[in-house]
N, C-alpha and C positions, 0 to 999 in steps of 0.2 A: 578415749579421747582425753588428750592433758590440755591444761590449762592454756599450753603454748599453742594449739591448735584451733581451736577454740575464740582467740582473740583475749585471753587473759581474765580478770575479774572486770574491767570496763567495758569489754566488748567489741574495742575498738579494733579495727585487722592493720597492724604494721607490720613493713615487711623485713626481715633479717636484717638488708644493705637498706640503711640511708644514708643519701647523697646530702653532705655536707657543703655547701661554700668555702672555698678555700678562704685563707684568711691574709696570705699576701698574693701576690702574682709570680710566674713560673718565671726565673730565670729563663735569660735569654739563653742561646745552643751556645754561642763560644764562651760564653760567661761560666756555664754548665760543663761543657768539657774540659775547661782551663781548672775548675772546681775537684772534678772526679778527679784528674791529674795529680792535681797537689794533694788528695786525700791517699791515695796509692803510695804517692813519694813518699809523703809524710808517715804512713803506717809502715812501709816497708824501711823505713829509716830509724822507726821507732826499735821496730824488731832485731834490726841489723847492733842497735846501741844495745840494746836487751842482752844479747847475744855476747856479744865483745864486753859489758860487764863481767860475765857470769864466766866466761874465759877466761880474763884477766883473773880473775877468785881463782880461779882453778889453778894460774899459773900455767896453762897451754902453750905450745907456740904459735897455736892460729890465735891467738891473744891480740897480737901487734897489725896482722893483717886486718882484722876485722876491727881494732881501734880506726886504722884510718881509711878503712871502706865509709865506716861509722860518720867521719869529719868530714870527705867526699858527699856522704849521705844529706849530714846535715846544709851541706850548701846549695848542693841541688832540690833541696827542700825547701831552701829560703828564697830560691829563686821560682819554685812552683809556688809559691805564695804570693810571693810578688808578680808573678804571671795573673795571678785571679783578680791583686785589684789591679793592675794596670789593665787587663782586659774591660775589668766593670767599667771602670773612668771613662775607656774608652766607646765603650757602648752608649753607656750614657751621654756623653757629648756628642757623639753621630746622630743618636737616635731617641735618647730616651727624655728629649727634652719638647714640651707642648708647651709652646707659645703660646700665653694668653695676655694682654695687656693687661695693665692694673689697672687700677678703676683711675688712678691721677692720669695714666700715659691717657687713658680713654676721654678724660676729662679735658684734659689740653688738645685732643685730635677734633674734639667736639670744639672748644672755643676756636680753632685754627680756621674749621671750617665755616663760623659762623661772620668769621671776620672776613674772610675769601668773598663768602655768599653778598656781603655786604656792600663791599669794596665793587665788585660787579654788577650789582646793582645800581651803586651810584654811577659809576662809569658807563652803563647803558640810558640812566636818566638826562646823563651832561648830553650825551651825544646823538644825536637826529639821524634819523634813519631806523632800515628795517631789523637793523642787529646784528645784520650779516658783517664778513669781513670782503671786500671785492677785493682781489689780487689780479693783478696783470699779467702773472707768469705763471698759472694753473695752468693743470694737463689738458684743459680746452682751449688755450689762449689762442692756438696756432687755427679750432675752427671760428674764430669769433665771439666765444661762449665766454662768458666768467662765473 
């Protein structure tokens, strides 16, 4: 029996796998596929320049093809760049945004209502009666009811 089996010199038994807390949160799906896209572009554009250097050295004639495969390459990769943050931007404004008021917008909703509260109060104190409003032309008016 080793050490590892055993639970080590402290005795204590952990297991192989511990589960970690991630430490951001997972990209959203289009955010992530617009992502893997422009890593693909982006390395196969790398490889394609790679290539069309080491050609050009050579003096090849596939030299000139793959110079401007390479330029093709390169632009279609600045455009899968720009695909990943205009998607993020865009997520985030549909979605990624949690409305919480700040404590001043909270502060003024609070005074707004304290002055409503108050205002109505006075306006029930000026006025006699039972608080109701009577209307003549409610959905009962036609049986005599108000």
């Amino acid at each position: 029996m080793s050490t590892y089996e055993n639970g080590g010199a402290g005795g204590s038994r952990r297991g192989l796998w511990v589960e970690e807390p991630a430490r951001r949160r997972r990209m959203p799906d289009p955010v992530r596929t617009a992502a893997v896209r422009a890593v693909l572009i982006v390395s196969v554009t790398l490889i394609q320049a790679t290539v069309a250097f080491f050609l050009t050295l050579t003096g090849s004639w596939l030299a000139f093809p793959m110079v401007l495969g390479a330029v093709a390459g390169t632009i279609v990769a600045t455009w899968g760049v720009l695909d990943v943050l205009i998607t993020r931007q865009t997520w985030n404004q549909r979605y990624g945004v949690l409305s919480e008021p700040s404590s001043t917008a909270r502060a003024r909703r609070r005074e707004a209502r304290r002055a409503a509260r108050s205002t109505r109060s006075a306006r029930a104190a000026r006025e006699p009666g039972s608080g109701r409003i009577s209307r003549e032309d409610g959905p009962l008016a036609a049986f005599g009811r108000r």
